[in-house]
N, C-alpha and C positions, 0 to 999 in steps of 0.2 A: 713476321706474320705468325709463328710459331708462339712467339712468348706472347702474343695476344690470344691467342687458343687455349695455351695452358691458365694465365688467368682467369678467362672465363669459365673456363671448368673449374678453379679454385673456388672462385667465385658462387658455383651453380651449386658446389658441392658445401661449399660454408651457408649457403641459405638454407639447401636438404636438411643441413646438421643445425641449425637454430630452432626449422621448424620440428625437425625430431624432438627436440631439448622442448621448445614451447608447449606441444603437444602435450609432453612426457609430464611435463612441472603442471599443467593444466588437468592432468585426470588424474595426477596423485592427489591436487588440493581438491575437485571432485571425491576423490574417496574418503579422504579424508574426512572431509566434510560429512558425508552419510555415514560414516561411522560414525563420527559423534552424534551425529542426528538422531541415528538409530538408536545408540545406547540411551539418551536421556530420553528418548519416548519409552522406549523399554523398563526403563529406571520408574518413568512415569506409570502408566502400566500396572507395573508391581506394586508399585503404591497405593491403587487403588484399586487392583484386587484383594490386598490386603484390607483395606477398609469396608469394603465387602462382605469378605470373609466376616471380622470382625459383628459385622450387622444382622448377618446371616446366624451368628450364634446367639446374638443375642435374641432374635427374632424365635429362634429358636428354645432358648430355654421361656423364653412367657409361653410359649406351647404348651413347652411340658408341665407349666405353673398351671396352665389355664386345663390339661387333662385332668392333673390331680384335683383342681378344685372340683370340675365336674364329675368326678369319681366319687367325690367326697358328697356333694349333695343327692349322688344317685343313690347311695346308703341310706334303706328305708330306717333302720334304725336311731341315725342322725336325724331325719325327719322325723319321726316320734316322740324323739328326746325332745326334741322343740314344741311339740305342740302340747307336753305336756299327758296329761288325764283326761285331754278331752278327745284322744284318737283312739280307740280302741282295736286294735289287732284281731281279727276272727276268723281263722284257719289259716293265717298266713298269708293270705289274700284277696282277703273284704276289710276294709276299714271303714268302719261307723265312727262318725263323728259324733259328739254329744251337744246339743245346744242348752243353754241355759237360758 
């Protein structure tokens, strides 16, 4: 009756230790897994914050293209030069046009 006792305690104690081990081998392939999962979304991510980035500059310098141009036509003297002899300048700030 004894060595039927002790088996079953081997027994009870080798299933404890598989399901330890199953357990164990099951949440390391779980982490496993989200770390890689994690890292290429991450990977991803970066990828396309940089592409972002990228757009951002460029979005950015037609800005500063489109200041300067508006700077440049806000220059009364640029507009003068263009219209030639028929704008005349008078005190700095009345302009007579000339018609012909």
């Amino acid at each position: 009756m004894r060595k039927n006792v002790k088996n079953n305690n081997k027994k009870r104690k080798l299933r404890k230790d598989i399901w330890v081990i199953g357990l164990f081998a099951l949440s390391f392939l779980f982490f496993t897994g989200t770390r890689v999962g994690l890292k290429s979304y991450n990977i991803t991510l970066q990828m396309k914050e940089q592409e972002l980035a990228s757009q951002v500059n460029v979005k950015q310098e037609a800005v500063s293209e489109l200041e300067t141009e508006v700077n440049n036509l806000q220059n009364k003297t640029r507009l003068l030069g263009m219209l030639d002899s028929s704008v005349k300048d008078n005190q700095n700030n009345i302009y007579i046009m000339e018609t012909k």
